[in-house]
C-alpha positions as CSV (number, residue, x, y, z in Angstrom):
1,X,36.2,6.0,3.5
2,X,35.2,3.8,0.9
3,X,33.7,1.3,3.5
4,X,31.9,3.6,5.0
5,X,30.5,5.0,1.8
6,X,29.2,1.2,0.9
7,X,27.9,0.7,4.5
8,X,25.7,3.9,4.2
9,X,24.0,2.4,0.9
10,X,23.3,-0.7,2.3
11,X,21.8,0.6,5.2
12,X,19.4,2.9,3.4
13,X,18.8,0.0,1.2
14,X,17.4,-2.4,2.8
15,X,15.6,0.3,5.5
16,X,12.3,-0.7,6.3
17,X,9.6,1.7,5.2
18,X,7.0,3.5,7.4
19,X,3.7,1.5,7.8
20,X,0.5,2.3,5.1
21,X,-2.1,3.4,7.2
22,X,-5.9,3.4,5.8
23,X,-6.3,5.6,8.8
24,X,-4.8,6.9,11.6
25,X,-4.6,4.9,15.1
26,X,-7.1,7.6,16.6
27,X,-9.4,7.5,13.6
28,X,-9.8,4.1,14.2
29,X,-10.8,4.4,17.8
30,X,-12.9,7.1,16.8
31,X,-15.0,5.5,13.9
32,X,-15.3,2.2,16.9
33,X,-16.2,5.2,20.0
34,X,-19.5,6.2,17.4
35,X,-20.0,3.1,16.1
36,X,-20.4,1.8,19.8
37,X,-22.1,4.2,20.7
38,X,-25.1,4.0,17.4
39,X,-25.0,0.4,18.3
40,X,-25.8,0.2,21.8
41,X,-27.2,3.8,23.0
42,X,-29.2,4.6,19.4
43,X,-29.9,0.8,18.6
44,X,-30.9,0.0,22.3
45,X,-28.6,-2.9,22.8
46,X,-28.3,-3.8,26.1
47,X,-26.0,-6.8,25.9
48,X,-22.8,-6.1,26.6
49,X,-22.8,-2.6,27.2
50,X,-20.6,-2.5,30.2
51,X,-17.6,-2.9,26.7
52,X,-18.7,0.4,25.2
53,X,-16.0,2.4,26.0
54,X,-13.5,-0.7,26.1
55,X,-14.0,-1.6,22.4
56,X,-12.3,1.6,21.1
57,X,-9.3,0.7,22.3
58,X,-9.5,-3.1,21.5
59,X,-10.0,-2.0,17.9
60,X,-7.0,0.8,18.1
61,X,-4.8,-2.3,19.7
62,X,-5.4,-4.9,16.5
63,X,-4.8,-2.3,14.0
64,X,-1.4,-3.4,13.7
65,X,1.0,-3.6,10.7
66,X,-1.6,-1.8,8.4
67,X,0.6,-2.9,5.4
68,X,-0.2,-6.2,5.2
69,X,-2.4,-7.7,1.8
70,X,-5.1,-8.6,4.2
71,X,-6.2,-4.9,4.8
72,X,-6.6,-3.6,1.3
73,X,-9.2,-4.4,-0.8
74,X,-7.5,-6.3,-4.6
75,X,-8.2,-4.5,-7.9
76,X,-10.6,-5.9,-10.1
77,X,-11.4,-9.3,-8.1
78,X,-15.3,-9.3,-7.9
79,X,-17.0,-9.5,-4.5
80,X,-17.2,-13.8,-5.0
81,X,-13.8,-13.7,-5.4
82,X,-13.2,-12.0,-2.6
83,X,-15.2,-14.5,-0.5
84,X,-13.6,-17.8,-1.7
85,X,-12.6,-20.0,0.3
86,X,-14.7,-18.3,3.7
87,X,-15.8,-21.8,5.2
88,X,-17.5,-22.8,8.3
89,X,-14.8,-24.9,8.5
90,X,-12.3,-22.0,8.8
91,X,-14.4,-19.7,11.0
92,X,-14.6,-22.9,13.8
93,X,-11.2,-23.5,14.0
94,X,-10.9,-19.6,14.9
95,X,-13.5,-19.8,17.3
96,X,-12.0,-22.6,19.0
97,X,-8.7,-20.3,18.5
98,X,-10.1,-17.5,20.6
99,X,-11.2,-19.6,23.4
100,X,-7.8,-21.4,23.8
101,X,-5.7,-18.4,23.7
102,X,-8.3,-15.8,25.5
103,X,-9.8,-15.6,29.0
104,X,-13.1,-16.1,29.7
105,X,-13.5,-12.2,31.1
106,X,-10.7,-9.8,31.5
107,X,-11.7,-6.2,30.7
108,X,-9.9,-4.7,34.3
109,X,-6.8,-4.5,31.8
110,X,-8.7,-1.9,29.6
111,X,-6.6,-4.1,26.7
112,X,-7.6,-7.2,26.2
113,X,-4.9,-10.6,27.1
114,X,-5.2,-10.7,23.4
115,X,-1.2,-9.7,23.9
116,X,-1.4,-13.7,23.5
117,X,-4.0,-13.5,20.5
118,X,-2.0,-12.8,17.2
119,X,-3.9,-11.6,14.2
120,X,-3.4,-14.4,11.6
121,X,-4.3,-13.5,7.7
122,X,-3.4,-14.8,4.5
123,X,-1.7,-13.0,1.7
124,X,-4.2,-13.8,-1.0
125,X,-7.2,-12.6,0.8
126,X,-8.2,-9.1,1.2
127,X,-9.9,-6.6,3.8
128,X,-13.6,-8.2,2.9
129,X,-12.6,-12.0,3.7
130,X,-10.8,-11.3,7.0
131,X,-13.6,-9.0,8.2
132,X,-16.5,-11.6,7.3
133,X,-14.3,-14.3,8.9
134,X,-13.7,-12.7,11.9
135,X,-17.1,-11.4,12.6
136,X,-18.8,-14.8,11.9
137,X,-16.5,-16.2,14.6
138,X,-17.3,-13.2,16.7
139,X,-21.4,-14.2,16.3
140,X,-20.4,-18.0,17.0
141,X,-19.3,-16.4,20.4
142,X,-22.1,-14.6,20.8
143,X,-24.9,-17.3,20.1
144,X,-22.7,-19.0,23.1
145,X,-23.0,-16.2,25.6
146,X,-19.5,-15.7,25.1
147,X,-19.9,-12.0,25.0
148,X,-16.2,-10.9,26.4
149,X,-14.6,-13.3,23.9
150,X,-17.1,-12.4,21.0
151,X,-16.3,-8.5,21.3
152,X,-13.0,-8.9,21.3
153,X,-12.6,-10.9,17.7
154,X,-15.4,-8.8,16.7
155,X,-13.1,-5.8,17.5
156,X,-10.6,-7.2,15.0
157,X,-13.1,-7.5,12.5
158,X,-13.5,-3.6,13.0
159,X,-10.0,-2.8,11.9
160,X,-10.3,-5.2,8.6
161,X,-14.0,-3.5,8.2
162,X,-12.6,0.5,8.2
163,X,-9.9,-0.7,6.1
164,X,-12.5,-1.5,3.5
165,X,-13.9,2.1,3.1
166,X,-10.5,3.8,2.7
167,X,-9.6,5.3,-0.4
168,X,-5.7,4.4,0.0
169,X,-6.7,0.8,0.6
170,X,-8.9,0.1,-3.0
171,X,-6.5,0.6,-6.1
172,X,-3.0,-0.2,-4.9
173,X,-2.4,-3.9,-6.2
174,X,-1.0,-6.1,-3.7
175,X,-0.7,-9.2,-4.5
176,X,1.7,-9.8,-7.4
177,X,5.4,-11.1,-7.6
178,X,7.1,-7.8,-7.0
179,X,5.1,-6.9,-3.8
180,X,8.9,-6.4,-1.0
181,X,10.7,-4.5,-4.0
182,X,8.4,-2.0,-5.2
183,X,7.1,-0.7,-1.0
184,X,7.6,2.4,-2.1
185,X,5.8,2.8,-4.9
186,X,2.8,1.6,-3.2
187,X,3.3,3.7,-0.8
188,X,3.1,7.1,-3.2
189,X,0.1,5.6,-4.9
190,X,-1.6,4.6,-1.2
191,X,-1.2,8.4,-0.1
192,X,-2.1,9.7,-3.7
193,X,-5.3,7.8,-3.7
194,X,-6.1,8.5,0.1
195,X,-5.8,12.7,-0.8
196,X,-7.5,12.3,-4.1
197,X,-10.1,10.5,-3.4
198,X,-11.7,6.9,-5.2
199,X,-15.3,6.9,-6.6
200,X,-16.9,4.0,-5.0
201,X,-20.2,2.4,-5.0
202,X,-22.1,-0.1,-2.6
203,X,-24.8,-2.3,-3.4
204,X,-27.6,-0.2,-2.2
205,X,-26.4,1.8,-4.9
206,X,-24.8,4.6,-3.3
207,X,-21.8,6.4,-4.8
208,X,-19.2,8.4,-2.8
209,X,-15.6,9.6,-3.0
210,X,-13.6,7.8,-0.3
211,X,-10.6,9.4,1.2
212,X,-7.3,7.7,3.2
213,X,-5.8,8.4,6.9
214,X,-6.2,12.1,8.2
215,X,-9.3,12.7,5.9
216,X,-12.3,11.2,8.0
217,X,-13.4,14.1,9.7
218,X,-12.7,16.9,6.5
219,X,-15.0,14.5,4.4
220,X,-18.2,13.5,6.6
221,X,-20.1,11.7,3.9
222,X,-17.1,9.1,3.5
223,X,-17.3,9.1,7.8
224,X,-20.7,8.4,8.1
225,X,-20.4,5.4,5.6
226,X,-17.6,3.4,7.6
227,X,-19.0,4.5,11.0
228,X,-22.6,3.2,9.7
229,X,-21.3,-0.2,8.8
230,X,-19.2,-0.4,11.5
231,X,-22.6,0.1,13.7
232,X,-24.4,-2.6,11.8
233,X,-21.5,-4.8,12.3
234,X,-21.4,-4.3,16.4
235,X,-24.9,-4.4,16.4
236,X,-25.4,-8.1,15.0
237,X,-23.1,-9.2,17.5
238,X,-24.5,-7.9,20.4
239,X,-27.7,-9.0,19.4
240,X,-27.0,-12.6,18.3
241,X,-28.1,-12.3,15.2
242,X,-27.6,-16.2,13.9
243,X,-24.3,-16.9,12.6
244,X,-23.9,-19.4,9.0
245,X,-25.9,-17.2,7.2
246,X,-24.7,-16.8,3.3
247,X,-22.0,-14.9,3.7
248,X,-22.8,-12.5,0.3
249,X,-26.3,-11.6,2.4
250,X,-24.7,-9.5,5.2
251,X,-25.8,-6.6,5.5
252,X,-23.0,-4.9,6.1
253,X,-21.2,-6.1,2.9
254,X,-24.3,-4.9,1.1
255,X,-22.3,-1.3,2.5
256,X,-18.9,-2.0,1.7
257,X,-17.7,-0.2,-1.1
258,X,-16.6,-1.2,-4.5
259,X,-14.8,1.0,-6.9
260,X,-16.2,3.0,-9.6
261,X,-15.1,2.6,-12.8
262,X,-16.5,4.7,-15.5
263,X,-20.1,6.3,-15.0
264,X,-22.1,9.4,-16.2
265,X,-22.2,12.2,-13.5
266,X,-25.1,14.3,-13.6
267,X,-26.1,17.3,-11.3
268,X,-29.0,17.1,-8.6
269,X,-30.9,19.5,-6.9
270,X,-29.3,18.5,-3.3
271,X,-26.5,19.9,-1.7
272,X,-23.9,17.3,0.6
273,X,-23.1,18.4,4.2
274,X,-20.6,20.7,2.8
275,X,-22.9,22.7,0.4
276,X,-21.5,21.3,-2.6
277,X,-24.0,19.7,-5.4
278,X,-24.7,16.5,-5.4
279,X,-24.0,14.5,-8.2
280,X,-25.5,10.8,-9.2
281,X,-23.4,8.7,-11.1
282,X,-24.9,6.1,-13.4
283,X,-22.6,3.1,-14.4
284,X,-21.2,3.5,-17.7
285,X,-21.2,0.0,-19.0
286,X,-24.3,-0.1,-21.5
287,X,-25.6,3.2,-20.9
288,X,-25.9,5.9,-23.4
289,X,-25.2,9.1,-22.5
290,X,-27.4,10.7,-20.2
291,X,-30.3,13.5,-21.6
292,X,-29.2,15.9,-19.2
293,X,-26.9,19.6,-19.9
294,X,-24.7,18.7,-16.7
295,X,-23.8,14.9,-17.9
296,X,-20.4,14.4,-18.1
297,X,-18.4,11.0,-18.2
298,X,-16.3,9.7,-15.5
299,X,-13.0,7.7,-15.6
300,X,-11.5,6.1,-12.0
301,X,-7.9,6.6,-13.0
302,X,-5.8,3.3,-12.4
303,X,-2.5,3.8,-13.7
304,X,-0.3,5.4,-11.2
305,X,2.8,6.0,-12.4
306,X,5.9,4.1,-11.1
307,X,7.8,5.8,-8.1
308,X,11.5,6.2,-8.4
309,X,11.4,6.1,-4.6
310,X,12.6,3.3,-2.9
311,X,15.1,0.2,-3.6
312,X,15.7,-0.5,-7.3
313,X,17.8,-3.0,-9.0
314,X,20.5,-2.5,-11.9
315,X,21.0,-4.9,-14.7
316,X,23.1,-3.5,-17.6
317,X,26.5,-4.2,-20.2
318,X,29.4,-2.0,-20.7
319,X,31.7,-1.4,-22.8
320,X,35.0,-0.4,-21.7
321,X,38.2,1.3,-23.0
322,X,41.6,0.7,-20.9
323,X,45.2,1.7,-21.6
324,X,44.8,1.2,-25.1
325,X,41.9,-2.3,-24.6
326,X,38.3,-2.5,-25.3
327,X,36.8,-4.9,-22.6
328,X,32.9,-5.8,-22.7
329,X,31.1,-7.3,-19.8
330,X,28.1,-7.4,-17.8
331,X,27.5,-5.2,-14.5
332,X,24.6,-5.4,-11.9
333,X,23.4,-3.4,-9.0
334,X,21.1,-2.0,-6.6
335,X,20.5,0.7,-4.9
336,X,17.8,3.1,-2.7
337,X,15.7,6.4,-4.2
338,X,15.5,8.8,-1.0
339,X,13.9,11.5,-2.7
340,X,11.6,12.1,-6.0
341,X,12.5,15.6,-6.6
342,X,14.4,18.0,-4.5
343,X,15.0,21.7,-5.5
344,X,18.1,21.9,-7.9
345,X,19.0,18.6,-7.4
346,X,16.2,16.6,-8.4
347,X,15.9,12.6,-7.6
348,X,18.8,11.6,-5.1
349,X,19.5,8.0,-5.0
350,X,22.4,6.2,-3.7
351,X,23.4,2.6,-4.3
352,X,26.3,0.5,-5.7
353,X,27.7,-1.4,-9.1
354,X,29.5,-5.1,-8.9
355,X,31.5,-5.1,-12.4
356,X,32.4,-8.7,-12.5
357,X,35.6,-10.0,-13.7
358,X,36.5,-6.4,-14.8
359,X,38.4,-5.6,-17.4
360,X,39.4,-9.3,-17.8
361,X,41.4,-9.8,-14.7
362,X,39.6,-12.1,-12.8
363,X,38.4,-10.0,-9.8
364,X,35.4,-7.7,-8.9
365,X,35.1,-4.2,-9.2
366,X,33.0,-2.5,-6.4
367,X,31.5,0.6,-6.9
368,X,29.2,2.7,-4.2
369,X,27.8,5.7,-5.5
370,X,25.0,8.4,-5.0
371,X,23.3,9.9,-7.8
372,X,21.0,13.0,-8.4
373,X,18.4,12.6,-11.7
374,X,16.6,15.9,-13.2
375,X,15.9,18.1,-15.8
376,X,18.6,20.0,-17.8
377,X,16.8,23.2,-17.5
378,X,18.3,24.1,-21.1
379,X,17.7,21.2,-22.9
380,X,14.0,19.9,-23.4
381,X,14.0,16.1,-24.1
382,X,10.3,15.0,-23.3
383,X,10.2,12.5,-20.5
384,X,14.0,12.0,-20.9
385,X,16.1,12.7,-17.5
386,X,19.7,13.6,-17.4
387,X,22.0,11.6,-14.6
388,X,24.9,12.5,-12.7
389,X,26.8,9.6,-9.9
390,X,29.9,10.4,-8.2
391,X,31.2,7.4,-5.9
392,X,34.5,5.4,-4.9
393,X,35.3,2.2,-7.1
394,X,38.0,-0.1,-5.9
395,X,38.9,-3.8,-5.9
396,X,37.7,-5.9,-2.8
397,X,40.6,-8.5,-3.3
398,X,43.6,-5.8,-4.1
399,X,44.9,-3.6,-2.0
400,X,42.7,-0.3,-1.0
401,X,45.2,1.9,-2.3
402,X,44.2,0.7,-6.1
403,X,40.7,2.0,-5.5
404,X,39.7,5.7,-7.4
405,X,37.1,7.8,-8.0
406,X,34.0,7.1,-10.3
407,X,32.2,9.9,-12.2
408,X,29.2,8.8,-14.6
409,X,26.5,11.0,-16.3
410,X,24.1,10.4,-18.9
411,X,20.4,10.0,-19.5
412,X,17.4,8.2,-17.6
413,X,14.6,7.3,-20.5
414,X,10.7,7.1,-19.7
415,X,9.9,4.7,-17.5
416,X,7.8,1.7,-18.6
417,X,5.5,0.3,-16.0
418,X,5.1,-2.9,-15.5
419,X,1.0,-4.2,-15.5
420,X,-0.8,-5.3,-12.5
421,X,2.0,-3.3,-10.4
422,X,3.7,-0.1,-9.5
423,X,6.8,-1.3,-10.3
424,X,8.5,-0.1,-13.8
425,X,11.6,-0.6,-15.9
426,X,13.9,2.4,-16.0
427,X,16.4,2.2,-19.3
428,X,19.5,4.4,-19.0
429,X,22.8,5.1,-21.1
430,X,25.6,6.3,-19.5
431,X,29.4,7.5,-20.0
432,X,31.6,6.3,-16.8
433,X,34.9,7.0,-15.9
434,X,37.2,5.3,-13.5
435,X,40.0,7.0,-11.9
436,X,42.1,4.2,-11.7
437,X,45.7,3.4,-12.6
438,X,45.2,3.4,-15.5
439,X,42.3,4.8,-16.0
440,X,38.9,3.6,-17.6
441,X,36.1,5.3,-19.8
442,X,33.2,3.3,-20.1
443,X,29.4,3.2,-22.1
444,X,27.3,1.5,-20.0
445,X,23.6,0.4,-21.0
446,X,21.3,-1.1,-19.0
447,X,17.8,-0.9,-17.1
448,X,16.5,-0.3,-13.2
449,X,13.9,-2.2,-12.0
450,X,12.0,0.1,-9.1
């Protein structure tokens, strides 16, 4: 039983977690099916039309693992940061990339033979780099009547381009040394800031609130944004516009968004597609407080919390009474948060303790538990939890018989977050007692990492 108990924590440890979408495979294809459709019927393009309803899917196919660095945008890197290290250089050997790996013309499969073509990115560069690197390859191809070949990078460009205007795809920091242990975390703050919304602000000076996945169509102002860059972007390429051109003076960069920091929002006259009031937003950096009865100051809130979702780590020390001895030693472990806060139970998490060299003899005390974190609903301790773990503890070198139950309670303290991440340090102090021959009763201080 005990076996079984540990193989059930490990597997629920190191569980992959679902993918981060920006959005949805389908809203992906949809923003592409309008964009197309501006670019070549509303812009009058005539080259390459016969890929109109083609590039939809092309763009839907290279979507991929959406929770990869490359498609967010990184916190507070300016827009030349973002672009350092785009060379001519780089966008050749991609071109020459596409035409080894692609063939000339193959749209009867409906998806391109890019099967072949992987999507290559690089950690420390974000959504803007890999969409200006692939379209500049994608208008080499075109200046070379390469049109097939063109649309499909071009169509990769796409997916990094929407990526840019989501709202779950702008705050969440990614690049930092904790990025595998703390997947879950990002994940609550990806969805948070996708259903709240991120002020944003492009350099013709428009501000909007940009949503995540399943929110394109309930917000059309953030829609027509992506879908009108997205446009602009097919529409170069089917037009040739010359390739090499500084990259910063794109148009379509001039749309992509930026977030919002602090800023005075004051009340227009105008009313949005959904009848609500408009409201402009002056940046708040050197500007005194608007003459106007509906100013009120904005703040883009940064700091999501820490999740206790997820797999967390254990370091800690305990103290130890035993027939009649006091033992001290260290004890580690790790473990996986399935849920944040279920009805009378509160956080469940399971995991498992290695208590080496316990009690002095020489071998290693295993110990797989699961554990439930809440509030006493008679006690108030602000932003103090209390903790309860029930698990098996027994000796991996001994015989299985030796093994006996482990109870521990105690109390969880305010998590500390950890900066430029959503990962946080977790202190806890807890009582723990060992049903073994003969038994132990332990205090045990120490701190998660999740």
């Amino acid at each position: 039983m005990s076996r079984r108990l540990l193989l059930l924590v490990v597997v629920f440890t190191l569980s992959p977690e679902t993918g981060l979408l920006a959005w949805t495979g389908e809203e992906h294809r949809s923003i592409a099916r309008e964009a197309a459709g501006m670019a070549w019927e509303v812009g009058g393009a005539v080259t390459g039309r016969e890929y109109r309803d083609i590039l939809p899917l092309w763009v839907a196919r290279f979507v991929g693992d959406d929770d990869r660095a490359a498609r967010y945008q990184f916190p507070g890197r300016s827009r030349a940061d973002c672009l350092a290290g785009l060379s001519p250089g780089r966008v050749d050997r991609l071109v020459n990339r596409a035409k080894r790996r692609l063939d000339r013309d193959d749209r009867s499969l409906q998806t391109p033979n890019a099967l072949r073509f992987s999507v290559n990115t690089d950690r420390g560069r974000g959504a803007v780099f890999h969409y200006l690197l692939y379209h500049e390859a994608a208008l080499r191809l075109a200046r070379e009547s390469d049109v097939y070949r063109s649309l499909i990078v071009e169509s990769i460009a796409q997916g990094f381009l929407a990526d840019a205007f989501s709202g779950s795809h702008l705050l969440v920091p990614v690049k930092d040394l904790l990025f595998s242990l703390h997947r879950a975390n990002r994940r609550e703050a990806h969805n948070h800031y996708g259903r709240q919304g991120v002020y944003v602000i492009n350099e013709r000076g428009e501000i909007w609130q940009a949503f995540g996945d399943g929110l394109l169509d309930w917000y059309p102002i953030c829609r027509d944004r992506v879908v009108e860059a997205a446009a602009l972007s097919i529409e170069e390429v089917v037009a040739r516009v010359e390739p090499g051109r500084e990259f910063k003076e794109s148009p379509v960069v001039q749309l992509i968004p930026e977030v919002v920091s602090r800023t005075w929002s004051v009340a227009t006259d105008s009313l949005d597609t959904l009848g609500l009031t408009v409201r402009r937003h002056i940046p708040r950096i050197g500007q005194a407080r608007p003459r106007d009865a509906t100013a009120v100051e904005f703040y883009q809130n940064r700091r999501f919390p820490p999740s206790s979702k997820g797999i967390f780590l254990f370091s800690g020390a305990a103290l130890t009474s035993r027939d009649g001895d006091r033992f001290a030693g260290a004890l580690y472990g790790a473990g996986y948060g399935f849920f944040k806060g279920l009805s009378g139970i509160g956080r469940l998490e399971g995991g498992f303790s290695i208590l080496p060299d316990a009690f002095g003899s020489g071998h290693t005390l295993l110990s797989p538990y699961l554990s439930s974190t809440g509030e006493l609903p008679s006690i108030e301790l602000p932003g103090i939890l209390f903790r309860s773990e029930i698990g098996y503890s027994w000796w991996p070198a001994r015989s299985p018989g030796e093994g006996g139950m482990r109870f521990a309670t105690g109390f969880v303290f305010p998590t500390i977050r950890l900066p430029a991440t959503y990962a946080g340090l977790s202190p806890r102090l807890l009582y723990e007692f060992l049903d073994l021959t003969p038994t132990s009763h332990s205090i045990v201080l120490g701190i998660a990492i999740q």
